[in-house]
mmCIF file of the N, C-alpha and C atoms, coordinates in Angstrom:
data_MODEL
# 
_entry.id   MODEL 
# 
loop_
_atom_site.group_PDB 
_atom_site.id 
_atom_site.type_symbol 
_atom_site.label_atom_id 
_atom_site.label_alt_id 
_atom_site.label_comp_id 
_atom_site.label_asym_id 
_atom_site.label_entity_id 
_atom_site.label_seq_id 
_atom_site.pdbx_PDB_ins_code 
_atom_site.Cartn_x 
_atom_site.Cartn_y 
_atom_site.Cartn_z 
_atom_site.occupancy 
_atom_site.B_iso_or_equiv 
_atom_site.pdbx_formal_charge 
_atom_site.auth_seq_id 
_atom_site.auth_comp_id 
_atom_site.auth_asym_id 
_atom_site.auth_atom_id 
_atom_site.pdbx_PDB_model_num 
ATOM 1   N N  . UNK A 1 1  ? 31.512  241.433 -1.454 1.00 0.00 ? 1  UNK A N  1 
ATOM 2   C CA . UNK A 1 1  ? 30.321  240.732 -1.012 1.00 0.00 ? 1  UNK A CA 1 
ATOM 3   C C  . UNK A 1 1  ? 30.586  240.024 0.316  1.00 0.00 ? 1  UNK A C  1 
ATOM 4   N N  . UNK A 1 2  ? 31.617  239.278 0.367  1.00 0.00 ? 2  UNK A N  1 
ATOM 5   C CA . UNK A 1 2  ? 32.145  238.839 1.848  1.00 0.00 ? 2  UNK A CA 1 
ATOM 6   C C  . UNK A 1 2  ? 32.173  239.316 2.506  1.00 0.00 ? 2  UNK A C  1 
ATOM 7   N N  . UNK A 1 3  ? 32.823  240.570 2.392  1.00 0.00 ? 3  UNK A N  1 
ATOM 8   C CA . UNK A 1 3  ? 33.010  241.587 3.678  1.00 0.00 ? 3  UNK A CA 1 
ATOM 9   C C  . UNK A 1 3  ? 31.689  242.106 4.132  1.00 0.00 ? 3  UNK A C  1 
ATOM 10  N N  . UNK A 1 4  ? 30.874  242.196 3.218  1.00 0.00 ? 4  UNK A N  1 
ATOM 11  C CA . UNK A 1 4  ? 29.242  242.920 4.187  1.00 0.00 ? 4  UNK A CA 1 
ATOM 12  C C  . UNK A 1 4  ? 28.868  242.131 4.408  1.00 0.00 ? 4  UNK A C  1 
ATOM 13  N N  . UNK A 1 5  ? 29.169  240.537 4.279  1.00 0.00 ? 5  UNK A N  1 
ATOM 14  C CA . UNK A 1 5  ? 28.065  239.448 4.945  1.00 0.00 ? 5  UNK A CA 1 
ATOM 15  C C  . UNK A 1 5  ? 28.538  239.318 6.161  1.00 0.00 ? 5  UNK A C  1 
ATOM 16  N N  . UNK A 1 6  ? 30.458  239.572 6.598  1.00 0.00 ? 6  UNK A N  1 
ATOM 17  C CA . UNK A 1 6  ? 30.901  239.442 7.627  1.00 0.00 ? 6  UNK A CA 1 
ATOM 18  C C  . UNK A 1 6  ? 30.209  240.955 8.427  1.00 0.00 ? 6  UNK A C  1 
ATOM 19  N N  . UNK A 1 7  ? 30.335  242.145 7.765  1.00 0.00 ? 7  UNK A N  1 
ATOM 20  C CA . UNK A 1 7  ? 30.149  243.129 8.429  1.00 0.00 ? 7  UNK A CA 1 
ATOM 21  C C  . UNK A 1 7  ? 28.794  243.138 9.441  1.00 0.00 ? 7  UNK A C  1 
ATOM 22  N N  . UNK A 1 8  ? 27.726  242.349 8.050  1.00 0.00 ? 8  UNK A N  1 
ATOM 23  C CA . UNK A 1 8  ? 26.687  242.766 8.351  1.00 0.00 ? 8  UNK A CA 1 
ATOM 24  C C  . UNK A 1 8  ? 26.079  241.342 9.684  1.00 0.00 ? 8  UNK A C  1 
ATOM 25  N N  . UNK A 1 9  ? 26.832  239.644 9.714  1.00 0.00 ? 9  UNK A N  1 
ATOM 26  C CA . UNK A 1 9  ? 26.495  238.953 10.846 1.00 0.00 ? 9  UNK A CA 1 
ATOM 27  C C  . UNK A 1 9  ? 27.469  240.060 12.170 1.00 0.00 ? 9  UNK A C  1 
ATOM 28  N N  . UNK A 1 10 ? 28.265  240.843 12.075 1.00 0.00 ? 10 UNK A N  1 
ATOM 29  C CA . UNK A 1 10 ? 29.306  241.380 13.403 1.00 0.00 ? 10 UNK A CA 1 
ATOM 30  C C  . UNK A 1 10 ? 27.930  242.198 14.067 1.00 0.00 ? 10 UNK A C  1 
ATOM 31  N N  . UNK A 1 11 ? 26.963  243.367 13.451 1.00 0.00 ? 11 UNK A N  1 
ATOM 32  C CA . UNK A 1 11 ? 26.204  243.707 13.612 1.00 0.00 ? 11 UNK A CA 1 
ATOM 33  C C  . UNK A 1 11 ? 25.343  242.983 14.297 1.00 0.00 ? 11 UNK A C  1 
ATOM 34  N N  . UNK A 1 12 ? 24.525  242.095 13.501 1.00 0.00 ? 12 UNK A N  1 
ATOM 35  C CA . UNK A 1 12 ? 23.554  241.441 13.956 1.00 0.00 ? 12 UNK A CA 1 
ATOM 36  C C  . UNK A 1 12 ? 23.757  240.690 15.656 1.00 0.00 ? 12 UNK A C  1 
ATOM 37  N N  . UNK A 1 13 ? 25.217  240.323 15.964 1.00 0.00 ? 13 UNK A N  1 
ATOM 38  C CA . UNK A 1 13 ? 25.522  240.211 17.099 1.00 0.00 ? 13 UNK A CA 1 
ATOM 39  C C  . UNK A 1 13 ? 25.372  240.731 17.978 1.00 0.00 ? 13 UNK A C  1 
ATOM 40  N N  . UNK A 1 14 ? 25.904  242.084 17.678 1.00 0.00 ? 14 UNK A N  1 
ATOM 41  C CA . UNK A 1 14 ? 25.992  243.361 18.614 1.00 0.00 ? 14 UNK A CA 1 
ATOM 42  C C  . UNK A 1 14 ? 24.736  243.574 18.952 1.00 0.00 ? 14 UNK A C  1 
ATOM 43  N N  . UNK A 1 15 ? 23.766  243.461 17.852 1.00 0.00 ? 15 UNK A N  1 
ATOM 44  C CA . UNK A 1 15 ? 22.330  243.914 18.127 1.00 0.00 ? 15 UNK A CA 1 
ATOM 45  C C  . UNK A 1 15 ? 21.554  242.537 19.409 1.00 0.00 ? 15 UNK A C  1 
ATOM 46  N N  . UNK A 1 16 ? 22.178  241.663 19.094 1.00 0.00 ? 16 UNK A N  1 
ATOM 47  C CA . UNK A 1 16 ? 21.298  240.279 19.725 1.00 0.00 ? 16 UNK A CA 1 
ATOM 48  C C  . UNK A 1 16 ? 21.922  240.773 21.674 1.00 0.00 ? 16 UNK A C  1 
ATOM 49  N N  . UNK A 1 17 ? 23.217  240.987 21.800 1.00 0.00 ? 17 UNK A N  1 
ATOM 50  C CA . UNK A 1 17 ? 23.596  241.247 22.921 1.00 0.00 ? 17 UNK A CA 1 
ATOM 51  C C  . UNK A 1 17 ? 22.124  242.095 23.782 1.00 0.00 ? 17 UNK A C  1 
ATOM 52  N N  . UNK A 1 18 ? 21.559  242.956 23.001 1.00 0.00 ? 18 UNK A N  1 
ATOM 53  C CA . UNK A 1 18 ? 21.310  243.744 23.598 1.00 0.00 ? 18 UNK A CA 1 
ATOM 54  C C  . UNK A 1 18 ? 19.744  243.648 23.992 1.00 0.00 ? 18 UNK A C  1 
ATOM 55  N N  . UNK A 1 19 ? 19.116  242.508 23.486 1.00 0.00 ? 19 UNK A N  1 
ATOM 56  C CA . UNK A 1 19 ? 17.860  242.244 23.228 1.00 0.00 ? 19 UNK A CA 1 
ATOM 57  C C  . UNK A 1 19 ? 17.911  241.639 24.893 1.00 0.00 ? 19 UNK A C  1 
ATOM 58  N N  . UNK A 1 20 ? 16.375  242.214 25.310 1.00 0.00 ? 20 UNK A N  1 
ATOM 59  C CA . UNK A 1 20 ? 16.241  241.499 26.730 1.00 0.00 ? 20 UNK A CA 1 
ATOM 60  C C  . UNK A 1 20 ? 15.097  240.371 26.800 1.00 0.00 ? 20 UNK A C  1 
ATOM 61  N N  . UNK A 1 21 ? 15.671  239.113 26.818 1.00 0.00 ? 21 UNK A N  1 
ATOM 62  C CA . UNK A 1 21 ? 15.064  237.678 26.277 1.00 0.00 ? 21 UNK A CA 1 
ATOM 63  C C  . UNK A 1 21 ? 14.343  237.561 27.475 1.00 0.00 ? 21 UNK A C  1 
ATOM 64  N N  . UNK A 1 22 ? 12.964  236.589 27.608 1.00 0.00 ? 22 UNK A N  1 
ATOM 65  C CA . UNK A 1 22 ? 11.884  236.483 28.629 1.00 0.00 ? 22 UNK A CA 1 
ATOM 66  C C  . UNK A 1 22 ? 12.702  235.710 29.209 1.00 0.00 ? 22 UNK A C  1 
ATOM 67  N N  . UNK A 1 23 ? 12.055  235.639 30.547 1.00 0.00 ? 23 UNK A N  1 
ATOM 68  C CA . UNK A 1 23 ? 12.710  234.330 31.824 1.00 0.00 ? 23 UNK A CA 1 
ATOM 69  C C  . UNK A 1 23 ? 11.456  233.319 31.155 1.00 0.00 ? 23 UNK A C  1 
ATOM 70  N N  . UNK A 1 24 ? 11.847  231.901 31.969 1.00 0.00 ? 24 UNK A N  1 
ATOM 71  C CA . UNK A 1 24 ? 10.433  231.010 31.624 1.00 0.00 ? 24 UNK A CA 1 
ATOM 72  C C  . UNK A 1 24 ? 9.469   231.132 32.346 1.00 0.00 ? 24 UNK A C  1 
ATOM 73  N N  . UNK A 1 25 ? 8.661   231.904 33.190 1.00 0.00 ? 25 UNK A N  1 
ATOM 74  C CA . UNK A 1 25 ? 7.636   232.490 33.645 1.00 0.00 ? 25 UNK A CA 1 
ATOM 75  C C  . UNK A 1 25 ? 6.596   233.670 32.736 1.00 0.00 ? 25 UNK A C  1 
ATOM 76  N N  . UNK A 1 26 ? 7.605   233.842 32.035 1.00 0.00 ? 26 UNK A N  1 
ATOM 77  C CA . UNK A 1 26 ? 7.374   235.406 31.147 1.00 0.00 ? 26 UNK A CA 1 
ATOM 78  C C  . UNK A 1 26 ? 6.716   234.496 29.740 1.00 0.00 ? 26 UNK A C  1 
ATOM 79  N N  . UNK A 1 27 ? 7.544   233.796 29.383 1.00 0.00 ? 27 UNK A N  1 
ATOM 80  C CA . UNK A 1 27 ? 7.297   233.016 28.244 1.00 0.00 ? 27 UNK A CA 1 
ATOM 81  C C  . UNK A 1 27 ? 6.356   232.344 27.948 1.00 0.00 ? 27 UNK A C  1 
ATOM 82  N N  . UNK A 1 28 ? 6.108   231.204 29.514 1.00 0.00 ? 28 UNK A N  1 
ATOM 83  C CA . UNK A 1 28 ? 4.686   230.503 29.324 1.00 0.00 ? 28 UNK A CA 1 
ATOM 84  C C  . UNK A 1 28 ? 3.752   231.492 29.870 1.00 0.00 ? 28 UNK A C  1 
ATOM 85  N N  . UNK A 1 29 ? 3.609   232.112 30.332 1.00 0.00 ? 29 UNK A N  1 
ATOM 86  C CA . UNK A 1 29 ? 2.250   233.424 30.426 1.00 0.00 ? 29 UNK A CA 1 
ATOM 87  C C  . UNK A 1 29 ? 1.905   233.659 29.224 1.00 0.00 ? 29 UNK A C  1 
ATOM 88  N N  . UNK A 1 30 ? 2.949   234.708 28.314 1.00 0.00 ? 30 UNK A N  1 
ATOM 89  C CA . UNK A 1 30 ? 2.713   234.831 26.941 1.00 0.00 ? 30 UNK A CA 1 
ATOM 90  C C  . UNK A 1 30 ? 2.024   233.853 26.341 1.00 0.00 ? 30 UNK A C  1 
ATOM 91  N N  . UNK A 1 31 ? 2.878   232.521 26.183 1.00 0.00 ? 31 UNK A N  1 
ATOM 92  C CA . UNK A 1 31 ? 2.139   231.426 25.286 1.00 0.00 ? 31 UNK A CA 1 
ATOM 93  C C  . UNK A 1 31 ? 1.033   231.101 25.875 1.00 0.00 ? 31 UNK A C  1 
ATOM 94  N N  . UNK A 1 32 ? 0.487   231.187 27.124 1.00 0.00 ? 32 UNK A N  1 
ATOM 95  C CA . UNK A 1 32 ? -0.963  230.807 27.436 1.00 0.00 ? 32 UNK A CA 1 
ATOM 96  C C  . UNK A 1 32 ? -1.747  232.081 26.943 1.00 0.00 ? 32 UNK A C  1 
ATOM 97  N N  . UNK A 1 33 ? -1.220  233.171 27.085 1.00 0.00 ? 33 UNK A N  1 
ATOM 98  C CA . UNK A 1 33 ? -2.513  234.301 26.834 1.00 0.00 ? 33 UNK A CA 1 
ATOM 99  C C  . UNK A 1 33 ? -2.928  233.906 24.893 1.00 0.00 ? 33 UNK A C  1 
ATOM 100 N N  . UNK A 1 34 ? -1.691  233.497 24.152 1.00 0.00 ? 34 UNK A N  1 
ATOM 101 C CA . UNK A 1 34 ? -1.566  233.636 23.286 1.00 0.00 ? 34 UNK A CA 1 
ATOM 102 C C  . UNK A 1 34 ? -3.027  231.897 22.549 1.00 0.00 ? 34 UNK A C  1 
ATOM 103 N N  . UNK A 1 35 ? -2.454  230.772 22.933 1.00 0.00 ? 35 UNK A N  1 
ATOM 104 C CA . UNK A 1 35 ? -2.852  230.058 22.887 1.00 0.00 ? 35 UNK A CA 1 
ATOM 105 C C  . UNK A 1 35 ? -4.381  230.006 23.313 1.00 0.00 ? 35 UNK A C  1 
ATOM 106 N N  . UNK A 1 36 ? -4.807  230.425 24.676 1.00 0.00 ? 36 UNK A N  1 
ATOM 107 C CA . UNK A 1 36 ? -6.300  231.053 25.106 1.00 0.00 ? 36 UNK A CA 1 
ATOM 108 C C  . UNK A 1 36 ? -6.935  231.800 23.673 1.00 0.00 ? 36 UNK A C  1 
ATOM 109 N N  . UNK A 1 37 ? -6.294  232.898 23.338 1.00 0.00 ? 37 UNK A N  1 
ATOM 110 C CA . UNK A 1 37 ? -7.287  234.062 22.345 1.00 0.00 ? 37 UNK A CA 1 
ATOM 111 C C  . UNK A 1 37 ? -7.018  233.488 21.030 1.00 0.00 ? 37 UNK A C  1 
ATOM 112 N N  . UNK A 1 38 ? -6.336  232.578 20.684 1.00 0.00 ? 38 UNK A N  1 
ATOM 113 C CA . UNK A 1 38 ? -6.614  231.603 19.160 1.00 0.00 ? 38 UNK A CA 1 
ATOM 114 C C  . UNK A 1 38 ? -7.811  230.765 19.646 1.00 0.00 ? 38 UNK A C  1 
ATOM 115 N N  . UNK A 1 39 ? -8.004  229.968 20.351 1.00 0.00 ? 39 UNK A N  1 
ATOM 116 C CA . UNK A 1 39 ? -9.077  229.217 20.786 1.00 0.00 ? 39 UNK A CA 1 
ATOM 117 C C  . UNK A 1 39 ? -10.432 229.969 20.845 1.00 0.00 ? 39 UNK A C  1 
ATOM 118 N N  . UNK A 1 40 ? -10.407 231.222 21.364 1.00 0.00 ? 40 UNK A N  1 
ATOM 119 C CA . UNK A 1 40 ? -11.491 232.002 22.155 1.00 0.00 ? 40 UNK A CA 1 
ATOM 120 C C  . UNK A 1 40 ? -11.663 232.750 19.899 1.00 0.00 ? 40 UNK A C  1 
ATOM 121 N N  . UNK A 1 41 ? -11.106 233.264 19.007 1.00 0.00 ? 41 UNK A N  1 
ATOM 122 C CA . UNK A 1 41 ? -10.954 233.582 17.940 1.00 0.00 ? 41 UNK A CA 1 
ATOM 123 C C  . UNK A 1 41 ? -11.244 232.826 17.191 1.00 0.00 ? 41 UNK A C  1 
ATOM 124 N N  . UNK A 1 42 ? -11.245 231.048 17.214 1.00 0.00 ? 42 UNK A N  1 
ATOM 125 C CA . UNK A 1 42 ? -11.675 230.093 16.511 1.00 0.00 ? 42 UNK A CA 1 
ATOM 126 C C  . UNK A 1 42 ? -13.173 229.488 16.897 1.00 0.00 ? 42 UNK A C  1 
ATOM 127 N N  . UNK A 1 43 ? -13.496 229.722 17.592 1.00 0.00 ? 43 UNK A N  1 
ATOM 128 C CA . UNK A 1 43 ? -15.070 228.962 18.470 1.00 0.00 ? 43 UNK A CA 1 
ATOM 129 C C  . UNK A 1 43 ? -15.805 230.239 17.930 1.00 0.00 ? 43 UNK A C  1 
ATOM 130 N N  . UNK A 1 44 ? -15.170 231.553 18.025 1.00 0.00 ? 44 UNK A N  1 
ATOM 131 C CA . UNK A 1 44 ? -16.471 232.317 17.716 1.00 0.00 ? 44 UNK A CA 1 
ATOM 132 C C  . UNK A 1 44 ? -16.416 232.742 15.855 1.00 0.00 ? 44 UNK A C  1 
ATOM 133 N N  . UNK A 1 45 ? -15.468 232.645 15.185 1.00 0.00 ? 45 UNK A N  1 
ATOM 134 C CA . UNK A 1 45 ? -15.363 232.389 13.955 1.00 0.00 ? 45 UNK A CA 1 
ATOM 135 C C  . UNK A 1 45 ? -16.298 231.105 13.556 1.00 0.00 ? 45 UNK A C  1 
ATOM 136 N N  . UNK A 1 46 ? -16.155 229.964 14.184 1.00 0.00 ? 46 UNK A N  1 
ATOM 137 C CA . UNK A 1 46 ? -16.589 228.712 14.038 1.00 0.00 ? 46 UNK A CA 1 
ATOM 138 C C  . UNK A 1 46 ? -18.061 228.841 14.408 1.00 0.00 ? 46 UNK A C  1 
ATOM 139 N N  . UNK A 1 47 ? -18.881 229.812 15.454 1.00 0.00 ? 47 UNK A N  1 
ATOM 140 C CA . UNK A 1 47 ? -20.033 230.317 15.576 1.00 0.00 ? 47 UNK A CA 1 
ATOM 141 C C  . UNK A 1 47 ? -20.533 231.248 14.857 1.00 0.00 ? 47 UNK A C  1 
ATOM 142 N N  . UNK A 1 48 ? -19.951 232.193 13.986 1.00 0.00 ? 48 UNK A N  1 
ATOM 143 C CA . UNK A 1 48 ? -20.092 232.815 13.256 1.00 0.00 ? 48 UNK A CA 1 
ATOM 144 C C  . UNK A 1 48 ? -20.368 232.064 12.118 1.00 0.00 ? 48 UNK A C  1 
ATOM 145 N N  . UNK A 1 49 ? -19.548 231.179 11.927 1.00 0.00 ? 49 UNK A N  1 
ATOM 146 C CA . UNK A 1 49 ? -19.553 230.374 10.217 1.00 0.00 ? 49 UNK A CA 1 
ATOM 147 C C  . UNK A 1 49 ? -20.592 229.798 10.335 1.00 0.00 ? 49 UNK A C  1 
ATOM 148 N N  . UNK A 1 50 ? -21.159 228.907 11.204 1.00 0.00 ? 50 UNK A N  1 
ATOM 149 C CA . UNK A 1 50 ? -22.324 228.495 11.908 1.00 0.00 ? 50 UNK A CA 1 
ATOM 150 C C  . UNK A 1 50 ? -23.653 229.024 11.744 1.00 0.00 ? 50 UNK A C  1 
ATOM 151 N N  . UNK A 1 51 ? -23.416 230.008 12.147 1.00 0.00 ? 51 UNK A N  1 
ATOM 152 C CA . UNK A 1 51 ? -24.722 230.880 11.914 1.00 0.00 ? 51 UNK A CA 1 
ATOM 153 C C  . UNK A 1 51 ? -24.989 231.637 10.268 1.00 0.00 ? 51 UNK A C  1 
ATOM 154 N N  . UNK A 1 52 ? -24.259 232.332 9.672  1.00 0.00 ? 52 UNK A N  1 
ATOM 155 C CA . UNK A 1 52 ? -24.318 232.438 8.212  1.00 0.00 ? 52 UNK A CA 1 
ATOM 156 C C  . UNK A 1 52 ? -24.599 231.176 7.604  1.00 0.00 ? 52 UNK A C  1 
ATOM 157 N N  . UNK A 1 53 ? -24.161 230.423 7.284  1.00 0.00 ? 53 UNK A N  1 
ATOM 158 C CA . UNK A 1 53 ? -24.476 228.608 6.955  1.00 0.00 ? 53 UNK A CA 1 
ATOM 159 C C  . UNK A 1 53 ? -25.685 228.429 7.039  1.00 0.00 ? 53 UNK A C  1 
ATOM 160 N N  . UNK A 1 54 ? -26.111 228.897 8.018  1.00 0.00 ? 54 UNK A N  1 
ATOM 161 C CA . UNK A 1 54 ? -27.939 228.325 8.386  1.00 0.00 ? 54 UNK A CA 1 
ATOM 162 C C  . UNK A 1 54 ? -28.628 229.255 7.554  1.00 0.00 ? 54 UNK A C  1 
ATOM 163 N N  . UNK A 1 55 ? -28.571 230.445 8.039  1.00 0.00 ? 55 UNK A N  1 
ATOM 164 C CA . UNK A 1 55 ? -28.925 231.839 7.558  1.00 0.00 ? 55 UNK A CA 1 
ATOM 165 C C  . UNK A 1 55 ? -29.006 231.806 5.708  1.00 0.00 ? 55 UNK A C  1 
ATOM 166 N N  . UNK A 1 56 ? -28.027 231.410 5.624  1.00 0.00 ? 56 UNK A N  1 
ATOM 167 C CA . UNK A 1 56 ? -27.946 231.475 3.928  1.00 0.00 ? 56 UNK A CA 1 
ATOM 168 C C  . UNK A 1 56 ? -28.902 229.918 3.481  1.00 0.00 ? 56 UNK A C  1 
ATOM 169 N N  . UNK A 1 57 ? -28.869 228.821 3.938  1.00 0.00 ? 57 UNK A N  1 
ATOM 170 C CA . UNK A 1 57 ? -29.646 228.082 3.482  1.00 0.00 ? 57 UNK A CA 1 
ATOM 171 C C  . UNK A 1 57 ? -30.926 228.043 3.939  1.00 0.00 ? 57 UNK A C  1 
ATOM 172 N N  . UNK A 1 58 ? -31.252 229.041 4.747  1.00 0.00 ? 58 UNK A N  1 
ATOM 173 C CA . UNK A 1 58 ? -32.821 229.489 4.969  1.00 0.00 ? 58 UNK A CA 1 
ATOM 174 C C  . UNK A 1 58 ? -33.308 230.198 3.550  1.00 0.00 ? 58 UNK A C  1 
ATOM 175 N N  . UNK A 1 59 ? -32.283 231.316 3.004  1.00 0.00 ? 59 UNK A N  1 
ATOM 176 C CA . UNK A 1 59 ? -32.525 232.218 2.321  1.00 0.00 ? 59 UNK A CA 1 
ATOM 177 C C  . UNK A 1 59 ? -32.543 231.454 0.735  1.00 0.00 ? 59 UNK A C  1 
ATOM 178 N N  . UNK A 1 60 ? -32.097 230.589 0.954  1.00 0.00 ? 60 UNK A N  1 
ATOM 179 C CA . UNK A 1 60 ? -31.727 230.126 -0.467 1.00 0.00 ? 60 UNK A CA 1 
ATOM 180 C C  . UNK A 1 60 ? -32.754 228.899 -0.747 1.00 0.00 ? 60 UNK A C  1 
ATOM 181 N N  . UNK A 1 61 ? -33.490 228.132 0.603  1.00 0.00 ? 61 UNK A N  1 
ATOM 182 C CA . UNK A 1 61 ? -34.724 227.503 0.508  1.00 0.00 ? 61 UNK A CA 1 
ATOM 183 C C  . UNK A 1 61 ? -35.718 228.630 0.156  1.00 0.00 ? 61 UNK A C  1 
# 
């Protein structure tokens, strides 16, 4: 059991070497595009919920 936990973190190393990590230009772009389309995904969910809400207590008066 030791030996594949060692085998298997020697791996996971080898694998991390090879990963090509963002600069911080790359990163906050991402997190703004990312952060923008949760906002832009919540207002129109939140307009959506909005409008069914009304819709259904029209229907149900």
């Amino acid at each position: 059991m030791f030996a594949k936990t060692t085998n298997f973190l020697k791996e996971v190393k080898v694998e991390l070497k090879k990963v090509s990590w963002p600069d911080k230009n790359e990163l906050l772009g991402s997190t703004t595009v990312v952060i923008i389309s949760v906002i832009i995904l919540a207002l129109f969910i939140g307009i959506c919920d909005f409008i069914f809400s009304k819709a259904m207590q029209i229907i149900i008066r």
